[in-house]
C-alpha positions in Angstrom: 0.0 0.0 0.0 1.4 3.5 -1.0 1.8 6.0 1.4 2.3 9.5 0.4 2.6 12.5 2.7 4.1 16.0 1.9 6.6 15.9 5.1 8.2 12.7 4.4 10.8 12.4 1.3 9.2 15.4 -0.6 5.8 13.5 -0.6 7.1 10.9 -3.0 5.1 7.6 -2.7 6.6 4.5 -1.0 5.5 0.8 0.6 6.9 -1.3 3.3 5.1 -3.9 1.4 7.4 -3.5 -1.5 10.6 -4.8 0.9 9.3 -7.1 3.5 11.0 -9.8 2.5 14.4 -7.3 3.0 13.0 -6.1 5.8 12.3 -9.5 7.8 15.7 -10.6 7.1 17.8 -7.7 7.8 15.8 -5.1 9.9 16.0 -7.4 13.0 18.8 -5.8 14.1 18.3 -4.4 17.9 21.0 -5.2 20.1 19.5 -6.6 23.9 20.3 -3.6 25.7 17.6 -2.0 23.7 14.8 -4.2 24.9 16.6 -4.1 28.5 15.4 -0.4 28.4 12.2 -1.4 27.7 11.8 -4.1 30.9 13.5 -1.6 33.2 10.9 0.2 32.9 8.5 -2.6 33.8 6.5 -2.6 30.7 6.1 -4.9 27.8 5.9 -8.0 31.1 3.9 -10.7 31.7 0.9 -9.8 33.0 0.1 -7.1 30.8 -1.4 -6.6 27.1 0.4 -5.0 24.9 -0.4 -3.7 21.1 1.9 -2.8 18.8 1.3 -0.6 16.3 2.8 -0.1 13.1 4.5 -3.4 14.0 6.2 -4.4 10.6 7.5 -7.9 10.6 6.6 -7.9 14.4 10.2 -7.2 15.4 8.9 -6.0 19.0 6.4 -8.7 19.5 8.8 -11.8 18.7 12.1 -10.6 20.3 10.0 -10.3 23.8 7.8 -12.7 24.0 9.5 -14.5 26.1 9.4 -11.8 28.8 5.3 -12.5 29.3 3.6 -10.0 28.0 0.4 -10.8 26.1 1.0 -9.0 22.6 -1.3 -7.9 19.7 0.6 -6.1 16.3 -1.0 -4.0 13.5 0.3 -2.8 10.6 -0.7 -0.9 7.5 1.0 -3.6 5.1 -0.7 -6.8 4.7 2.8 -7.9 3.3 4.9 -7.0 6.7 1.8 -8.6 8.7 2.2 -11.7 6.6 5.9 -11.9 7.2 5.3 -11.5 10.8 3.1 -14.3 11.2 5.2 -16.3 9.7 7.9 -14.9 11.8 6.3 -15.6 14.9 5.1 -19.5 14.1 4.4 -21.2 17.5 4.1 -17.7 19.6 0.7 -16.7 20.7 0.6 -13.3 19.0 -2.9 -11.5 17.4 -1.5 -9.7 14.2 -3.7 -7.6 12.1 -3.1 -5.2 8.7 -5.1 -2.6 9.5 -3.7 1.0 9.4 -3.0 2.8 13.0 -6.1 5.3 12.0 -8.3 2.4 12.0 -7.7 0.2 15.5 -10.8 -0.4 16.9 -10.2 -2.5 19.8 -12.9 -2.0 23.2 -11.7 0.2 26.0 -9.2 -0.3 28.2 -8.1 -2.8 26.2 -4.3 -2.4 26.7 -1.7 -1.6 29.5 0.8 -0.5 26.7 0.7 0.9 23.3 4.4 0.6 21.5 5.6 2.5 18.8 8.9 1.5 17.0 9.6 3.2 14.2 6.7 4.4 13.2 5.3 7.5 15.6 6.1 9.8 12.6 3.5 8.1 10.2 0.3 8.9 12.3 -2.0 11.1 12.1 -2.1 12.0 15.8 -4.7 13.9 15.7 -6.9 10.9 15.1 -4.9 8.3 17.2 -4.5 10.2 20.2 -8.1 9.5 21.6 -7.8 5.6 20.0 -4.9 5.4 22.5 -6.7 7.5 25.0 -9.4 4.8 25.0 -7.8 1.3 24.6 -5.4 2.3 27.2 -6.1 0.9 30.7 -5.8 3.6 33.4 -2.2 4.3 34.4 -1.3 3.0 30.9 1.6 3.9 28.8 3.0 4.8 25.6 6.0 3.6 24.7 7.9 5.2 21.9 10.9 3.9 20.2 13.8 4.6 17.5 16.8 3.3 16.6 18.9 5.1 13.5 22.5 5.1 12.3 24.5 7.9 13.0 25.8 9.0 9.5 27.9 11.9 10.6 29.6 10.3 13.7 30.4 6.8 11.7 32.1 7.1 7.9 30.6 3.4 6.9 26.5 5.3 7.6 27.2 8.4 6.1 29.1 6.9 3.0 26.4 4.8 2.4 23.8 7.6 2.9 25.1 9.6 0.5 24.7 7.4 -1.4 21.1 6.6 -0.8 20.8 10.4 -1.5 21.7 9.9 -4.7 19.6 7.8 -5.7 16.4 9.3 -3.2 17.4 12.9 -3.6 14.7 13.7 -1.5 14.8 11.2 1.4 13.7 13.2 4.7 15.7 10.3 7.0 19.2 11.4 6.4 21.3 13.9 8.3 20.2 12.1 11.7 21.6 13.5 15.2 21.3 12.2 18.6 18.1 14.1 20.2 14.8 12.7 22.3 11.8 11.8 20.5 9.5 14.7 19.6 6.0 14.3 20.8 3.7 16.3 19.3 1.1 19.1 21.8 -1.6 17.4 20.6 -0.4 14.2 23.4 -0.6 16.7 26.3 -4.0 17.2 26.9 -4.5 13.1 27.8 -0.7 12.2 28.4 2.4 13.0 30.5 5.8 12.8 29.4 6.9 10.8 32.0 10.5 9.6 31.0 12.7 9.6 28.0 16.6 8.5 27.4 18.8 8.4 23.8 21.7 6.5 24.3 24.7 5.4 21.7 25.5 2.0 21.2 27.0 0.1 18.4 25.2 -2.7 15.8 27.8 -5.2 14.5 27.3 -6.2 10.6 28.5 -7.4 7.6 28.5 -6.3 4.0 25.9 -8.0 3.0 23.9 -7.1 6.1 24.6 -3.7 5.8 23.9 -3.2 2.1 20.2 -5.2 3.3 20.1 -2.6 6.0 20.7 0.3 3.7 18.5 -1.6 1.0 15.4 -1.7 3.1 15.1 1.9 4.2 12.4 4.1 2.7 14.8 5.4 0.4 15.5 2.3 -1.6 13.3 -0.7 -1.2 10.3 0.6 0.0 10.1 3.5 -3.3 12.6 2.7 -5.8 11.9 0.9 -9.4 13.7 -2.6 -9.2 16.1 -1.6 -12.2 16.6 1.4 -9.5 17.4 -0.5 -6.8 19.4 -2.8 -8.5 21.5 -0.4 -9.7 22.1 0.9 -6.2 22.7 -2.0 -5.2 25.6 -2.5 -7.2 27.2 0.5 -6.7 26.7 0.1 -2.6 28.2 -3.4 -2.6 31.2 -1.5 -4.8 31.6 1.2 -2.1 31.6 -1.4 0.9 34.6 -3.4 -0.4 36.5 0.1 -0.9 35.7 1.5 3.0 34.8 -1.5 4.9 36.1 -4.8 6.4 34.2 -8.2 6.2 32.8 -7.3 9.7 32.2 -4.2 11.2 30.3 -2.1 13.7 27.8 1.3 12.8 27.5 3.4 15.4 23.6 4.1 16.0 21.7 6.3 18.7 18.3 4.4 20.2 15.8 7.1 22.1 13.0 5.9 24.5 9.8 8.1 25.2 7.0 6.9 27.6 3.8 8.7 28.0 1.4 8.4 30.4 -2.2 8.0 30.6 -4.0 10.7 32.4 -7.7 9.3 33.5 
């Protein structure tokens, strides 16, 4: 399903559907100290339901299932929801493609609502009050990101570039460490009530980095296939000039958690 919206990459059109297959294999990528954020907080536990929205190939869910929380995914993509259930064969996890403007489940539904990836997408005007509702009282909001740092690590801003030239207009380059902007329209039923960015440091390898760079909205998800072939090409070209076999990028994750206010 295209998405098109004048404040992402210029407005041009693009679809996670396009590279799911990519994006299952090589977007899997977040080390443990990332979800240790996440249960230090005591959310995302057993004992709690948790939905995640804008799920993908239900990255969240399946890397913390084991920690006992009972989770439901959506996502806009019927082909990230279908690589997600296949994904998560054997785990007892609800995933449906429905876009986040169109969850319907009853009140008080949930004791979390994550976001990873994604918050940018929404129209919050419209999901605000969805979350408002399904959210149990004293429920949270759990925002999360994870992106290279291009200008702090030669390997990500080498290969941005050359994203750039390719998706000239690609509104996810340039990225800076910096908390997670939440937008006024959250304060009227939510509390900021924590947030942390930290560094830390993703190991790869060529090939999982050129998947990594290939399944960004830039390439896979908008490009032609003779486009992204051609990129392709030339990024596997660069990576044997500036990189070893193995190597580490250097990221930045943030965390923001919101609070319910009933």
């Amino acid at each position: 399903m295209n998405i098109t919206d004048k404040n992402i990459d210029g407005g041009k059109a693009f679809d996670w559907g396009k590279t799911s297959t990519d994006y299952a294999k090589f977007r899997d990528i977040y080390p443990q100290e990332f979800y240790e954020k996440i249960i230090n907080r005591e959310l995302c536990i057993k004992g709690q339901c948790v939905l995640d929205v804008g799920t993908g190939t239900g990255v969240l869910p399946r890397n913390m299932y084991h920690y006992g929380a009972r989770w439901t995914g959506t996502d806009i993509s019927e082909n990230q929801i279908n690589q997600a259930r296949m994904l998560s064969e054997g785990m007892d996890i609800d995933y449906y493609p429905l876009p986040t403007e169109n969850i319907d489940f009853p009140d008080n539904s949930f004791d979390v609502i994550t976001a990873c990836q994604c918050f940018w997408y929404f129209n919050h005007e419209q999901v605000k009050s969805k979350f408002f509702r399904m959210l149990k009282p004293d429920g949270r909001i759990l925002i999360l990101y994870m992106a290279w740092l291009p200008f702090e690590d030669k390997i990500a801003g080498e290969s941005e570039r050359l994203v750039l030239k390719y998706s000239p207009k690609w509104s996810g380059a340039g990225e800076t460490i910096h908390p997670i902007f939440i937008p006024d329209c959250y304060k009227e039923k939510f509390k900021l009530v924590y947030h942390e960015e930290y560094t830390l440091k993703v190991p790869f390898t060529r090939e999982s980095w050129n998947g990594r760079m290939k399944a960004c909205r830039g390439i896979g998800a908008s490009l032609t296939e003779q486009e992204i072939s051609a990129w392709e090409k030339e990024h596997m070209k660069l990576l044997a000039e500036i990189s070893p076999d193995k190597f580490d990028v250097l990221h930045y994750a943030a965390i923001a958690e919101l609070k319910v206010m009933k």
